[in-house]
C-alpha positions as CSV (number, residue, x, y, z in Angstrom):
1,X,-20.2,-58.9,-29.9
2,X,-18.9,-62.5,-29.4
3,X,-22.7,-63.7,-28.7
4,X,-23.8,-62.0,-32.1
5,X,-20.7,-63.6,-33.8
6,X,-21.5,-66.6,-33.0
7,X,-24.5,-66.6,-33.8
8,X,-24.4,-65.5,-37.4
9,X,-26.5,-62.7,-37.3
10,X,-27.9,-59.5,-35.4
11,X,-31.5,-57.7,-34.5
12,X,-32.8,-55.0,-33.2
13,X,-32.6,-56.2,-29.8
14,X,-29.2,-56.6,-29.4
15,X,-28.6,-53.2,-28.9
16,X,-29.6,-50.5,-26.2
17,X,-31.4,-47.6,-27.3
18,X,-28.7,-45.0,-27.4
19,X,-26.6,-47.8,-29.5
20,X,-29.0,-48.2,-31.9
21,X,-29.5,-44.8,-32.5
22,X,-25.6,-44.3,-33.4
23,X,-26.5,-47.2,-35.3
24,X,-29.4,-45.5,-37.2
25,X,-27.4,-42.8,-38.0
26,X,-24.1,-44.3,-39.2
27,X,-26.3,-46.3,-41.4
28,X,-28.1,-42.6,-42.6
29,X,-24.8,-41.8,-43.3
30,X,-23.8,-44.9,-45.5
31,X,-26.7,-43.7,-47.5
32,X,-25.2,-40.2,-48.4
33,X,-22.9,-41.8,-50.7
34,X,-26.3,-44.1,-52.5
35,X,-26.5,-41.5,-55.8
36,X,-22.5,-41.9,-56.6
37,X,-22.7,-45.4,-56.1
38,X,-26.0,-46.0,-58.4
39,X,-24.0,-43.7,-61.3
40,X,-20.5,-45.6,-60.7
41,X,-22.7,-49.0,-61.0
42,X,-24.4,-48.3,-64.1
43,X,-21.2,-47.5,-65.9
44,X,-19.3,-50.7,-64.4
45,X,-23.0,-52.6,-65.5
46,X,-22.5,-51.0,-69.0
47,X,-18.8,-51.8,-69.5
48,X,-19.5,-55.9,-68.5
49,X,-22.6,-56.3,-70.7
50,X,-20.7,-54.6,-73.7
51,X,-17.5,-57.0,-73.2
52,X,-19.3,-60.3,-72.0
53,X,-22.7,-59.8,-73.6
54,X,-24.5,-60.8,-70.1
55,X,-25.9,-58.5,-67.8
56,X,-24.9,-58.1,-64.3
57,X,-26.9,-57.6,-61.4
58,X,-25.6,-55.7,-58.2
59,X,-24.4,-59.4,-55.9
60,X,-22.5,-57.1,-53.3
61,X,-23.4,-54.9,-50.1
62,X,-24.2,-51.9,-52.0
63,X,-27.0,-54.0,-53.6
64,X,-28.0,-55.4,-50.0
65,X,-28.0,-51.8,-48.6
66,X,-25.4,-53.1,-46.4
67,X,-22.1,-51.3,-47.3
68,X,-19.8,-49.2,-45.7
69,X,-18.1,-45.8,-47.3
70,X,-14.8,-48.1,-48.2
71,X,-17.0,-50.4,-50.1
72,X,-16.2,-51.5,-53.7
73,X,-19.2,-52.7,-55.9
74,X,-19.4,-56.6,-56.4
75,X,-21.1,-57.7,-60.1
76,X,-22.1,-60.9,-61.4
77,X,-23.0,-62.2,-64.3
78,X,-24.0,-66.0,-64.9
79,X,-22.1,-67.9,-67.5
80,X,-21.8,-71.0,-69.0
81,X,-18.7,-73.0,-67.6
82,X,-17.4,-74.0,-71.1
83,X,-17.0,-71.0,-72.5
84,X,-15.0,-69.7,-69.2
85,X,-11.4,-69.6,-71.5
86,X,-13.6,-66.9,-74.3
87,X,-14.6,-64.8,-70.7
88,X,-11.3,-64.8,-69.8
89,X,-9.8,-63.8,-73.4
90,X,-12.5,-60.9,-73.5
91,X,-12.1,-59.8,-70.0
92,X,-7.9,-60.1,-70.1
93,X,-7.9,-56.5,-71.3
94,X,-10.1,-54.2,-69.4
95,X,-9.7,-56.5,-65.9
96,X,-7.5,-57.8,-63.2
97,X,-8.3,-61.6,-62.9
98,X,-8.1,-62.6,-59.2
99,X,-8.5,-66.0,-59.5
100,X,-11.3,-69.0,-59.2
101,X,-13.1,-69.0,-56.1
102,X,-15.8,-72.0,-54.6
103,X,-19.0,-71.0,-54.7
104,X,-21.1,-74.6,-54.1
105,X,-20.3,-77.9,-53.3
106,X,-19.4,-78.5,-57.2
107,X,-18.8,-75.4,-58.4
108,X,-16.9,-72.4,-58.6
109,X,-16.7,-68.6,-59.7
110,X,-14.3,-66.8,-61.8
111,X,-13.2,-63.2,-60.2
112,X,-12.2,-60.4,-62.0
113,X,-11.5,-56.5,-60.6
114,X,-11.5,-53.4,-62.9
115,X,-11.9,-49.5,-61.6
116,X,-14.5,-47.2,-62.3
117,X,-14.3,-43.4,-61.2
118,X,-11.6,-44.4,-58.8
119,X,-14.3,-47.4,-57.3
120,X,-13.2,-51.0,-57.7
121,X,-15.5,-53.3,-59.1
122,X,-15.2,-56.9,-59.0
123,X,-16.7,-59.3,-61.2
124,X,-18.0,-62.8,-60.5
125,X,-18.6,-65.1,-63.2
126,X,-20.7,-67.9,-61.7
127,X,-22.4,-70.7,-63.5
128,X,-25.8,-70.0,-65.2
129,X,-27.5,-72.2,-62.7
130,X,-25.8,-70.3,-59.4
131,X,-26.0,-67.3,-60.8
132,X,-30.1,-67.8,-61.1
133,X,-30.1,-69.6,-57.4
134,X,-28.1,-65.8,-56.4
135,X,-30.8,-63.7,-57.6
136,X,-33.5,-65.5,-55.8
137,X,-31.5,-65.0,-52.5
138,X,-31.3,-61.3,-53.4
139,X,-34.6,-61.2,-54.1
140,X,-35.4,-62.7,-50.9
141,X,-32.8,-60.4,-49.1
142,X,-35.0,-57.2,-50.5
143,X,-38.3,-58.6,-49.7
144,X,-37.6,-60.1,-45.9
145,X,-34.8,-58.3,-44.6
146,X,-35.7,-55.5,-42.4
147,X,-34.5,-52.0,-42.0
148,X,-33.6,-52.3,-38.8
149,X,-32.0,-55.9,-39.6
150,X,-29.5,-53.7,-42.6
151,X,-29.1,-51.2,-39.9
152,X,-28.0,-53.6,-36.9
153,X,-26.3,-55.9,-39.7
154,X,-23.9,-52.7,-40.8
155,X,-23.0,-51.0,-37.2
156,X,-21.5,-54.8,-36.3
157,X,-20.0,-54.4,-39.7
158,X,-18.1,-51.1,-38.9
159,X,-17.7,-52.0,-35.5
160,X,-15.3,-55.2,-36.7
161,X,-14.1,-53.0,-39.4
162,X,-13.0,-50.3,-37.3
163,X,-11.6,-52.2,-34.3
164,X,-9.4,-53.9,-37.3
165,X,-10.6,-57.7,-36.3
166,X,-10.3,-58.4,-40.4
167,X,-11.1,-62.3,-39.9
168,X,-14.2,-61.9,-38.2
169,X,-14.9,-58.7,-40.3
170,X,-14.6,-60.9,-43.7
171,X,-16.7,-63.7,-42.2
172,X,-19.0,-61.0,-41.3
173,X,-19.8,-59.7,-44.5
174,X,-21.4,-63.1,-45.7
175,X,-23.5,-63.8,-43.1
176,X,-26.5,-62.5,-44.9
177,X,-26.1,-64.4,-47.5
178,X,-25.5,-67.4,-45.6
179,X,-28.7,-66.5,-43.9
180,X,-30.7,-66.6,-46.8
181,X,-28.8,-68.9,-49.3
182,X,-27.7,-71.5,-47.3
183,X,-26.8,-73.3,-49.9
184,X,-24.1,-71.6,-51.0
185,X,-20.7,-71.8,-48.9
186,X,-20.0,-68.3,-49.0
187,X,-16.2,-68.0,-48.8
188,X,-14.1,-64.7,-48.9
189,X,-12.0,-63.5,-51.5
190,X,-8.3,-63.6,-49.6
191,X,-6.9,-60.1,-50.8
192,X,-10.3,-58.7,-49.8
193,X,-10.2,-59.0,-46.5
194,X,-8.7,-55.7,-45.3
195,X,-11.0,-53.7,-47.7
């Protein structure tokens, strides 16, 4: 586990056979809870575009195929940075703000957490032009990432998860977009790291 850690990412490979068959299957099982999920999103999708006007897209695990059961659903929407105090004002009664996060070098995103169906959804505001530089990555994350790679990737999730190393577990869940966006300096949202 320490090798894969350190190196920032996992294959096929790393596993023996009989591992990565308990892998295959927890990840089989991840996908038992895809239709609830996909209704739960669309709501939380509808909700943001009718208070924001801007249409999210799906920046979380769930949207990766990378998500455990415990999961919430991570949203963003890009924005322009000098209307942030209106998003705010619109947002302030339907959502939780959680506070401004770094999201580049420069820049930053604004979080916000509302529940759906008894699922938390958070919403990232992130500037128009990192919002656009997100939705390539994801783009390449759905074109180049490999089943096995979402499999392998989500049994080292739950593995971290479930032997309650948090820290590494947090880190964890950016890797992939680290991987593909370097860019970016993926950092995680402090309260979330438990979840």
């Amino acid at each position: 586990m320490n090798s894969i850690l350190e190196r920032r990412w996992t294959v096929r490979g790393d596993f023996t056979d009989a591992e990565f068959a308990r892998a295959r299957a927890f990840y089989e099982q991840m996908r038992f809870h895809d239709e609830r999920l996909e209704k739960v999103r669309a709501m939380a999708a509808e909700l943001i575009t009718k208070w924001t006007g801007h249409t999210p897209r799906d920046v979380g695990s769930f949207g990766t195929r990378l998500n455990l059961e415990t999961s919430d659903l991570d949203l963003g929407i890009g924005y322009p940075v000098e209307d942030r105090d209106r998003l705010r004002a619109a947002l302030a009664p339907h959502t939780t703000f959680l506070g401004e996060r770094k999201t580049r070098f420069s820049t930053s995103r604004l979080v916000f957490s509302f529940t759906v169906d008894g699922i938390e959804i958070d919403l990232s505001a992130l500037t128009v032009e990192d919002f656009a530089v997100a939705c390539r990555m994801l783009d390449r994350i759905d074109q180049t990432m490999t089943l096995e790679e979402r499999i392998a990737h989500t049994w080292v999730k739950h593995l971290l998860r479930s032997s309650g190393r948090t820290e590494q577990y947090a880190a964890w869940k950016l890797v992939t977009y680290a991987r593909f966006c370097p860019e970016f300096d993926w950092v995680p949202i402090p309260e979330k790291t438990g979840t």
